[in-house]
N, C-alpha and C positions, 0 to 999 in steps of 0.2 A: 261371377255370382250366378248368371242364370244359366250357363252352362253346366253349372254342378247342381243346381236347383235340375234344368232338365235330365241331367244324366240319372238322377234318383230318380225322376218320376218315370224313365227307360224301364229303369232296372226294376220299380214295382209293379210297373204294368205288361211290362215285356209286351211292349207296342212295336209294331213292324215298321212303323211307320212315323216320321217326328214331320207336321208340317209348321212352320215359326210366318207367323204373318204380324201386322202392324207395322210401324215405321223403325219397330228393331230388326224386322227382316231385312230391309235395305244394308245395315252394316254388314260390310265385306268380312271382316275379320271374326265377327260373330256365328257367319254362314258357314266358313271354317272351319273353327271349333268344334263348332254342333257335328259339320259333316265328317270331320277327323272321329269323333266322341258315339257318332250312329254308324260308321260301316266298325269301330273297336268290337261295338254291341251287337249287330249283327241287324240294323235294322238300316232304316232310307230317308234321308234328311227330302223333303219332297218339294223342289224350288216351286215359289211363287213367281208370277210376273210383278215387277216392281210396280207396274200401275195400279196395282191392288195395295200395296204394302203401304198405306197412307196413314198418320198419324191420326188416332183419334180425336184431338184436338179440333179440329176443323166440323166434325160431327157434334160434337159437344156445345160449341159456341152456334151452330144453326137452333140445334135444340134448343138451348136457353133463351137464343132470338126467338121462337116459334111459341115460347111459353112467355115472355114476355109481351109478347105482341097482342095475347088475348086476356092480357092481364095476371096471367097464373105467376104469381112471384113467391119464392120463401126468402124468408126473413135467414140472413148472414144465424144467429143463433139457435135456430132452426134447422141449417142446414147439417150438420154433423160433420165438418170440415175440423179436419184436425192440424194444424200449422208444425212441421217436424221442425 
């Protein structure tokens, strides 16, 4: 899926360049694809170093300790969480 979601967004931007960061850049077989799917297109899958490719999860949970901590809370109904 996000290899065809990328390959559209190649082909309407005709971008030279595709860089994939977060903790989906670590997957081997997705770096593939892309890189298979960007030299078809004529452009450059651009590697990150894996010590950057970190899940934002970990960002996420300091922030809401840092907004907790000074008291900053929203209420579960307030927040606009949608349960799929």
């Amino acid at each position: 899926m996000l290899a065809e979601v990328t390959e559209r967004a190649l082909a309407l931007t005709r971008a030279p360049h595709l860089l994939l960061v977060g903790g989906v850049a670590c997957n081997q077989r997705l770096q593939q694809m892309l890189r298979e799917m960007c030299e078809a297109r004529g452009a450059q899958l651009c590697p990150i170093d894996e010590r950057f490719c970190l899940d934002n999860g970990a960002m996420i949970a300091q922030a809401g300790w840092q907004m907790l901590r000074v008291g900053q809370v929203t209420e579960l109904s307030q927040s606009g969480i949608t349960q799929r």
